[in-house]
PDB file with SEQRES, HELIX, SHEET and CRYST1 records, atoms N, CA, C and O in Angstrom:
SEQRES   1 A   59  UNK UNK UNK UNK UNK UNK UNK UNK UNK UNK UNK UNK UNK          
SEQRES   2 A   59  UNK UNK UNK UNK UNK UNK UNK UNK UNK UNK UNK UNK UNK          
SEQRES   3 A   59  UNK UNK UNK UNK UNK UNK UNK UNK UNK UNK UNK UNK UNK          
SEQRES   4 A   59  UNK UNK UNK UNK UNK UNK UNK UNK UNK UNK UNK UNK UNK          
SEQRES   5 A   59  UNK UNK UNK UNK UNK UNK UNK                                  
HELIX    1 AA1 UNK A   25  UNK A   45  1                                  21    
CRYST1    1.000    1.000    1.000  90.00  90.00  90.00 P 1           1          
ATOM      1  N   UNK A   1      95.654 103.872  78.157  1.00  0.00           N  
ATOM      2  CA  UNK A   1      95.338 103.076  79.326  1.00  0.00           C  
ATOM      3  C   UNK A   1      95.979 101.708  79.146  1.00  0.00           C  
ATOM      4  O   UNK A   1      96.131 101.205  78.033  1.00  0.00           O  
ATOM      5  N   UNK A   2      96.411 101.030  80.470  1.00  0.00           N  
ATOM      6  CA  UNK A   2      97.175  99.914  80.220  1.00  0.00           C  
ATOM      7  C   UNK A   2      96.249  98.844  79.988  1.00  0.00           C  
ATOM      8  O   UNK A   2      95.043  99.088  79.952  1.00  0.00           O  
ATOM      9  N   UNK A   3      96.847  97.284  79.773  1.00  0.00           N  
ATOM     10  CA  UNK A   3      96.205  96.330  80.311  1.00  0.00           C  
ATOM     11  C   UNK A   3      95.472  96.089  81.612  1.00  0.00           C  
ATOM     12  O   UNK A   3      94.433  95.484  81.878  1.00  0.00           O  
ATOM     13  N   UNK A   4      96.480  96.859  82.439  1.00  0.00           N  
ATOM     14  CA  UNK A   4      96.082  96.254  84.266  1.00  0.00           C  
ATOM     15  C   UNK A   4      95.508  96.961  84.381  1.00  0.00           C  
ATOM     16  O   UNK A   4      95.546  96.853  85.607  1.00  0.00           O  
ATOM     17  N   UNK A   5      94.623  98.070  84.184  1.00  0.00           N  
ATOM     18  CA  UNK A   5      93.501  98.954  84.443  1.00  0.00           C  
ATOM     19  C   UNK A   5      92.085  98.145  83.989  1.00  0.00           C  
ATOM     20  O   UNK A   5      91.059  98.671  84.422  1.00  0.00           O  
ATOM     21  N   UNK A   6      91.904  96.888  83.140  1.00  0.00           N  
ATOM     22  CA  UNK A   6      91.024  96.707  82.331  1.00  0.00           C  
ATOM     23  C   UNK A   6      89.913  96.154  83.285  1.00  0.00           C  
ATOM     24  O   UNK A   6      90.410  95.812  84.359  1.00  0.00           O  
ATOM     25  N   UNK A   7      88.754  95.990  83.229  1.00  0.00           N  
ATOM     26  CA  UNK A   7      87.859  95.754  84.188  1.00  0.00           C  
ATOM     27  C   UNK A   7      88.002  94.059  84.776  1.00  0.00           C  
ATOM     28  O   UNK A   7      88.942  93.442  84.274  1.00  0.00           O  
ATOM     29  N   UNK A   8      87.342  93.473  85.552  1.00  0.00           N  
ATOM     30  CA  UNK A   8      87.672  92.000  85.925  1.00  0.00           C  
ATOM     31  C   UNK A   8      86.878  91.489  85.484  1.00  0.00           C  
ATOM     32  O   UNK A   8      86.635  90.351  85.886  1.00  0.00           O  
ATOM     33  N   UNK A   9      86.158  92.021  84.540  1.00  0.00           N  
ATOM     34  CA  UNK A   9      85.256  91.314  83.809  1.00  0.00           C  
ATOM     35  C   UNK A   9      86.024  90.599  82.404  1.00  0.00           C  
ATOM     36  O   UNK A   9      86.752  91.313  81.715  1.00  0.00           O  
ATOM     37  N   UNK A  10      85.722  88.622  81.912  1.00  0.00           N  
ATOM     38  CA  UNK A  10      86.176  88.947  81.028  1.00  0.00           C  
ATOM     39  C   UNK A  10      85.614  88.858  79.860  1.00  0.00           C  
ATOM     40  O   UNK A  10      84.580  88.193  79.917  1.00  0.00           O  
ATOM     41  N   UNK A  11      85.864  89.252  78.823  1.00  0.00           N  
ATOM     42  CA  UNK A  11      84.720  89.718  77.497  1.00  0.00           C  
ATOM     43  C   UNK A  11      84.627  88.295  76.703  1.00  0.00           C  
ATOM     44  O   UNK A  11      83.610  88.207  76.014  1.00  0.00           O  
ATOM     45  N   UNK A  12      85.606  87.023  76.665  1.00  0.00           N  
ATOM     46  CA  UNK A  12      85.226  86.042  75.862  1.00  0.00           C  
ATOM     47  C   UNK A  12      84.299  85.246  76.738  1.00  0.00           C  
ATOM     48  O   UNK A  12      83.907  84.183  76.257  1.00  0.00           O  
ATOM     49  N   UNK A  13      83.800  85.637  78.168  1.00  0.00           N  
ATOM     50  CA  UNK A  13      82.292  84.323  78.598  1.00  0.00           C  
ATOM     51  C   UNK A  13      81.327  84.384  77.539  1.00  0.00           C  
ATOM     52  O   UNK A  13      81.145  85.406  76.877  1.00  0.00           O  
ATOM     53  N   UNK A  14      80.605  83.135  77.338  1.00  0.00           N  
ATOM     54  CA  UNK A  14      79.538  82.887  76.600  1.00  0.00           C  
ATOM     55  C   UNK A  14      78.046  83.667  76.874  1.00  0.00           C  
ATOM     56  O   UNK A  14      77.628  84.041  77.970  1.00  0.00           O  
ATOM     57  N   UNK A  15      77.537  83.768  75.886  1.00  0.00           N  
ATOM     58  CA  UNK A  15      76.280  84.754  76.733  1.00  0.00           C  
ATOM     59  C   UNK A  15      75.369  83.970  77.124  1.00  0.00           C  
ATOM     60  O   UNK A  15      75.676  82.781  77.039  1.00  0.00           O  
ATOM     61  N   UNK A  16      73.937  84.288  77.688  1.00  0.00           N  
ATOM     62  CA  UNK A  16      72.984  83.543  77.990  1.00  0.00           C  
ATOM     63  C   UNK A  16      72.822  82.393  76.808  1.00  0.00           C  
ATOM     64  O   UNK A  16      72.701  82.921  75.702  1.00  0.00           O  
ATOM     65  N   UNK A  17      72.792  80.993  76.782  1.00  0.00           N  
ATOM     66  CA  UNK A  17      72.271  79.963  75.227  1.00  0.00           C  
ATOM     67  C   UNK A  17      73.668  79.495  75.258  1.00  0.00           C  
ATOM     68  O   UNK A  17      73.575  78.276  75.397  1.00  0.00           O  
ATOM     69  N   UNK A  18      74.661  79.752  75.214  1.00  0.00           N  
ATOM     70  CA  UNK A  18      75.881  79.522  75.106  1.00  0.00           C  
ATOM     71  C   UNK A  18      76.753  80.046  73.961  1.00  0.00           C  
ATOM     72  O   UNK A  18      77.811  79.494  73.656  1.00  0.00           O  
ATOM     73  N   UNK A  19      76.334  80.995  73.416  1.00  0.00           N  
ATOM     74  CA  UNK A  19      76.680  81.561  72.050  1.00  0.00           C  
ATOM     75  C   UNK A  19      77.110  82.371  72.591  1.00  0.00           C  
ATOM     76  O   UNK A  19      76.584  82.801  73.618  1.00  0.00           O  
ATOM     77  N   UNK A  20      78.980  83.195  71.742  1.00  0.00           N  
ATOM     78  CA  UNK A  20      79.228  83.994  72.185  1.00  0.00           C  
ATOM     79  C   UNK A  20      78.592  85.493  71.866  1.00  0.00           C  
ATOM     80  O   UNK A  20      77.768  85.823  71.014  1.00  0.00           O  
ATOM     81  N   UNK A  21      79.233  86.220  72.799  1.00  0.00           N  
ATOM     82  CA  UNK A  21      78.484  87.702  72.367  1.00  0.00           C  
ATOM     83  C   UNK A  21      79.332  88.298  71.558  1.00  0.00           C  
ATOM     84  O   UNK A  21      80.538  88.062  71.492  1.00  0.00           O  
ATOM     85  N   UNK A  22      78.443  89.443  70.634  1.00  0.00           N  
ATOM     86  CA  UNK A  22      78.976  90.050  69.497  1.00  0.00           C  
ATOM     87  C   UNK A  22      79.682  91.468  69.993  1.00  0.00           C  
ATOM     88  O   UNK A  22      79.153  92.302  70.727  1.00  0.00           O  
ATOM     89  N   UNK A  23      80.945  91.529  69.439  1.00  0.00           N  
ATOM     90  CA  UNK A  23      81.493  92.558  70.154  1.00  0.00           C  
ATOM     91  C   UNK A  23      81.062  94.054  70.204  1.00  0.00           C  
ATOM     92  O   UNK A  23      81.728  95.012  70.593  1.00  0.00           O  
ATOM     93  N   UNK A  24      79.560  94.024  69.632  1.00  0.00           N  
ATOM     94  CA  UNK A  24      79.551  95.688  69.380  1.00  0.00           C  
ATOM     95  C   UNK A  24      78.886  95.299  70.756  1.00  0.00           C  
ATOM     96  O   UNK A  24      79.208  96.208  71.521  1.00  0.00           O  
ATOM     97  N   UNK A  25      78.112  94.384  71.440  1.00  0.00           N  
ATOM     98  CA  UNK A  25      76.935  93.889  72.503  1.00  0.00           C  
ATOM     99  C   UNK A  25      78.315  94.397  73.322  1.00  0.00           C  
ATOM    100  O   UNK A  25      78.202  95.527  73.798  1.00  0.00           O  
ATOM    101  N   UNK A  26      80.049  93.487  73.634  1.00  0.00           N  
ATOM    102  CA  UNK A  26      80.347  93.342  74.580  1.00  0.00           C  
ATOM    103  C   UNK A  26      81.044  95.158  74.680  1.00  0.00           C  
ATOM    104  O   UNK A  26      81.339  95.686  75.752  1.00  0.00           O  
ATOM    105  N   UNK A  27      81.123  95.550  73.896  1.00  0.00           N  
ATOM    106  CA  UNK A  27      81.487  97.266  73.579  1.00  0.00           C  
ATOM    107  C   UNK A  27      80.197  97.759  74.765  1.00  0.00           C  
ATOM    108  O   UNK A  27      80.388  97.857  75.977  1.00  0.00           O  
ATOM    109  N   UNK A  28      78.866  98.027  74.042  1.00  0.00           N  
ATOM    110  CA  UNK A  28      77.975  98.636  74.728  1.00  0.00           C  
ATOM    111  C   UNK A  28      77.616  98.153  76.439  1.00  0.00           C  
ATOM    112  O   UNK A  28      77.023  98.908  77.210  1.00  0.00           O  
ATOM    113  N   UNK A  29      78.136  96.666  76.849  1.00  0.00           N  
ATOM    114  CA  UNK A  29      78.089  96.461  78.163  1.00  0.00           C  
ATOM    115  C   UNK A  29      79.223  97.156  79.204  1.00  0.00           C  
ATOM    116  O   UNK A  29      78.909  97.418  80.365  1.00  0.00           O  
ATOM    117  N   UNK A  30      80.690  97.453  78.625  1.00  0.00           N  
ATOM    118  CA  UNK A  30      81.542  97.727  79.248  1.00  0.00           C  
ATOM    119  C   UNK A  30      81.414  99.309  79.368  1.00  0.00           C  
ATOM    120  O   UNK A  30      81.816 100.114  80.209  1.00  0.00           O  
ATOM    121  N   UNK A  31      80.598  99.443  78.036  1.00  0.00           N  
ATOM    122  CA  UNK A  31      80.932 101.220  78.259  1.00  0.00           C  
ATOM    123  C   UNK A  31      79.772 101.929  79.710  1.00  0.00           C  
ATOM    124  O   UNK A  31      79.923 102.790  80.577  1.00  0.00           O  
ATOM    125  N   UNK A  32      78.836 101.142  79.377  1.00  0.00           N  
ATOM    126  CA  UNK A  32      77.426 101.525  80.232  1.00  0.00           C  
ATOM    127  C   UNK A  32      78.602 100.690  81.271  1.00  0.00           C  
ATOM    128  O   UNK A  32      79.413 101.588  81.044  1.00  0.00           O  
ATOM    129  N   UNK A  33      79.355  99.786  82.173  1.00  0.00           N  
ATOM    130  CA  UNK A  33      79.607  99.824  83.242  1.00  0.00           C  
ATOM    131  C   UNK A  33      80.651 101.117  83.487  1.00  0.00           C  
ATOM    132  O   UNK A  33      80.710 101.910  84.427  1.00  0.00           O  
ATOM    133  N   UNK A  34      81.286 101.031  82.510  1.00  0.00           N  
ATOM    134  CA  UNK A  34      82.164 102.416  82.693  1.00  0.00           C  
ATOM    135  C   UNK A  34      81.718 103.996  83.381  1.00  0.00           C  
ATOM    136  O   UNK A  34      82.075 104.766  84.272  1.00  0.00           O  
ATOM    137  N   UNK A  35      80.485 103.842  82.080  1.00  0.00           N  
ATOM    138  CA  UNK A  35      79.747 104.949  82.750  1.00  0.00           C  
ATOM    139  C   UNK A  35      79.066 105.764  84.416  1.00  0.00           C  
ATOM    140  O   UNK A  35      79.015 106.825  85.038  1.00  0.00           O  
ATOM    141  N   UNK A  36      78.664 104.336  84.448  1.00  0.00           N  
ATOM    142  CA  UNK A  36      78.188 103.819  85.622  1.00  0.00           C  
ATOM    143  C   UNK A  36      79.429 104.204  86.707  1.00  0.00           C  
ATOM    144  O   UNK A  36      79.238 105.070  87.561  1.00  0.00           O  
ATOM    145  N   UNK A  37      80.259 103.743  86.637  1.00  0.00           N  
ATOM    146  CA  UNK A  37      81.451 103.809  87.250  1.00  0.00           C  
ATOM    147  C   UNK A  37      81.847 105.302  87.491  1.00  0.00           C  
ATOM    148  O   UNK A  37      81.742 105.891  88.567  1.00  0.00           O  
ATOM    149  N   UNK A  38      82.347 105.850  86.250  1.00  0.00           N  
ATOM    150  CA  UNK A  38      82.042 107.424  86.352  1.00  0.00           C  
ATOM    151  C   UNK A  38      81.090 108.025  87.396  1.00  0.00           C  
ATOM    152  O   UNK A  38      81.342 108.550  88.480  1.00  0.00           O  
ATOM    153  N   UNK A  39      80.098 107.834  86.861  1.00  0.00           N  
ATOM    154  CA  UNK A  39      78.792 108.501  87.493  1.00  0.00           C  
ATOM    155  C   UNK A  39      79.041 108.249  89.059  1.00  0.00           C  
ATOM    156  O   UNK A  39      78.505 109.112  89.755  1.00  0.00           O  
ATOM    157  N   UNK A  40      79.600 107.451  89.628  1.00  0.00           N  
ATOM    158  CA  UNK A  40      79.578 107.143  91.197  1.00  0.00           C  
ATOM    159  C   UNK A  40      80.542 107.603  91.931  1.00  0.00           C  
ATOM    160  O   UNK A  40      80.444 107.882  93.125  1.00  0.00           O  
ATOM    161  N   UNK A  41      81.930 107.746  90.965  1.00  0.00           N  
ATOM    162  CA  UNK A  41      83.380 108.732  90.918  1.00  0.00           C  
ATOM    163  C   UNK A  41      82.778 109.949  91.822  1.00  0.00           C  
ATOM    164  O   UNK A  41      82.800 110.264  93.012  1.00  0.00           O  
ATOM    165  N   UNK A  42      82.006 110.665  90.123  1.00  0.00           N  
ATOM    166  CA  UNK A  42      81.382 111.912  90.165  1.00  0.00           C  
ATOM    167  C   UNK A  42      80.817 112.394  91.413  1.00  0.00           C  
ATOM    168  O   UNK A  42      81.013 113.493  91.932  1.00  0.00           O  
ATOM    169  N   UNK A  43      79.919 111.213  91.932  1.00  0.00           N  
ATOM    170  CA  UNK A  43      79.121 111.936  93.199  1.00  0.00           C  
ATOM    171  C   UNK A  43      79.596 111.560  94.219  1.00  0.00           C  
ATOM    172  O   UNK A  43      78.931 111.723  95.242  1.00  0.00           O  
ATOM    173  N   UNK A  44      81.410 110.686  94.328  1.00  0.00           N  
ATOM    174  CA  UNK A  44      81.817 110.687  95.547  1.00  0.00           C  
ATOM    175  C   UNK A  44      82.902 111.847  95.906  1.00  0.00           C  
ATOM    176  O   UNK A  44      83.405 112.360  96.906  1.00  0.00           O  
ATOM    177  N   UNK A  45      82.957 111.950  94.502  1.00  0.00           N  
ATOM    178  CA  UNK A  45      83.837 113.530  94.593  1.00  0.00           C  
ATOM    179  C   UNK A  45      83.177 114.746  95.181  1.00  0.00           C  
ATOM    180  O   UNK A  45      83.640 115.566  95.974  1.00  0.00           O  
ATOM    181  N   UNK A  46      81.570 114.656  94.416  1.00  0.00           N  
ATOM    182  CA  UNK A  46      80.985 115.867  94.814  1.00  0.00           C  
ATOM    183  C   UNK A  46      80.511 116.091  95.625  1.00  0.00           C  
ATOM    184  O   UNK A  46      79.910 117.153  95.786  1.00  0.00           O  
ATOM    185  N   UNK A  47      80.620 114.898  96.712  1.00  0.00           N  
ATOM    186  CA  UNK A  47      80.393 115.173  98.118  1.00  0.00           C  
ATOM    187  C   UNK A  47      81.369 115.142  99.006  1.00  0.00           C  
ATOM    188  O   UNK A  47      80.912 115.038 100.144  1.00  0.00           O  
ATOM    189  N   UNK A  48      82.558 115.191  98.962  1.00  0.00           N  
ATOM    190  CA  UNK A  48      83.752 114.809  99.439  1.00  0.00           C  
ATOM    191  C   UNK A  48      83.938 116.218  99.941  1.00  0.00           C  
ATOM    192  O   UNK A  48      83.751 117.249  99.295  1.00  0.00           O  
ATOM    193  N   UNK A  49      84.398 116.087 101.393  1.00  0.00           N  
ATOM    194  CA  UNK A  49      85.022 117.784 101.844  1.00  0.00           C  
ATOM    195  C   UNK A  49      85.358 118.238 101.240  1.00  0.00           C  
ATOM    196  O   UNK A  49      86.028 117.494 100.524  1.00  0.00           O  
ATOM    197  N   UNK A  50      85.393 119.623 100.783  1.00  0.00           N  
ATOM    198  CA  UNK A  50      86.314 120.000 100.510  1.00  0.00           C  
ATOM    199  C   UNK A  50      87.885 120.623 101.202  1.00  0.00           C  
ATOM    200  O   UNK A  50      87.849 121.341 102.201  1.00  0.00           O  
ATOM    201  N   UNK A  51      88.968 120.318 100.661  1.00  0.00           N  
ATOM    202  CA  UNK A  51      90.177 120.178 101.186  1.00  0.00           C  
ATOM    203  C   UNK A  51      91.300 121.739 100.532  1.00  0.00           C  
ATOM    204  O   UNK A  51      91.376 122.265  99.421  1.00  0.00           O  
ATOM    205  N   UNK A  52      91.986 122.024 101.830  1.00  0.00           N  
ATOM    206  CA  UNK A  52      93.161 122.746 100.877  1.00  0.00           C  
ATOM    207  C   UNK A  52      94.434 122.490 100.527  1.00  0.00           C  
ATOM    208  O   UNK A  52      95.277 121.955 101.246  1.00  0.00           O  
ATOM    209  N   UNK A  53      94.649 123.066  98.859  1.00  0.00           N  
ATOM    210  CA  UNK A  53      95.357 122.666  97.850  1.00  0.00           C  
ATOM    211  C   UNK A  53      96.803 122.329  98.706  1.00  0.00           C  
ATOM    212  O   UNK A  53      97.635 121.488  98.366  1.00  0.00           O  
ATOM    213  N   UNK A  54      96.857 123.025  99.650  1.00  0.00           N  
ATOM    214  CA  UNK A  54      98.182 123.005 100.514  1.00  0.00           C  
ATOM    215  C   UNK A  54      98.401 121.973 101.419  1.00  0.00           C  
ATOM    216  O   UNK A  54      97.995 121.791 102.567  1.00  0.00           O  
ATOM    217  N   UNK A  55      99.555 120.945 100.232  1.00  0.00           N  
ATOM    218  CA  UNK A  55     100.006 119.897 101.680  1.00  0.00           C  
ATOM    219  C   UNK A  55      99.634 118.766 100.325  1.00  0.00           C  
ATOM    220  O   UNK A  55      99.945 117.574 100.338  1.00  0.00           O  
ATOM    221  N   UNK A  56      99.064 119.313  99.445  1.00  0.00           N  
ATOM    222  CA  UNK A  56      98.757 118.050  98.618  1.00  0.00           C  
ATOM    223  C   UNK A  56      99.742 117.965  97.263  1.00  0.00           C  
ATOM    224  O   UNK A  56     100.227 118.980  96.762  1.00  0.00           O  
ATOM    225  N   UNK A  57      99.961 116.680  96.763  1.00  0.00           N  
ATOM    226  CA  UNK A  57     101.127 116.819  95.964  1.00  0.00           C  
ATOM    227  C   UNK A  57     100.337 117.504  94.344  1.00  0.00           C  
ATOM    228  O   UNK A  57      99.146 117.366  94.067  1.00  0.00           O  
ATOM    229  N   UNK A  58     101.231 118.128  93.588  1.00  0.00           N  
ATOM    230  CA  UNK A  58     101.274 119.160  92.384  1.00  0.00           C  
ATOM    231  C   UNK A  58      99.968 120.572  93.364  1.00  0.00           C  
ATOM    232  O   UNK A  58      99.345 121.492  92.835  1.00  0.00           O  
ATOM    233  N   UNK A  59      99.989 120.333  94.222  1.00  0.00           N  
ATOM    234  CA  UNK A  59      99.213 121.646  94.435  1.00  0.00           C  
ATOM    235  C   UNK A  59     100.075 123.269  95.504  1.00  0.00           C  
ATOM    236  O   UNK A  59      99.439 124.311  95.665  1.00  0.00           O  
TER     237      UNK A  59                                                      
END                                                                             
């Protein structure tokens, strides 16, 4: 995955106190948004018409 895919979030803000956060903290925040992200993919796919393969590109 590239750089320009990376979320717009960025990982050196300070946390709540002004201390920065520890990277396993900023690991477990990005992955749970990731997830999250997934998960909403998932159920816009799985409700999405379904379509035929014909007319669409590699199909």
């Amino acid at each position: 995955m590239s750089q320009e895919a990376a979320p717009e979030q960025a990982v050196d803000i300070p946390a709540q106190g002004g201390r920065p956060k520890g990277l396993l903290q900023q690991m477990e925040e990005l992955m749970a948004a990731l997830n999250a992200d997934l998960s909403q993919l998932d159920a816009d796919l799985q409700s999405a018409p379904r379509t035929s393969a014909e007319g669409t590109p590699g199909g």
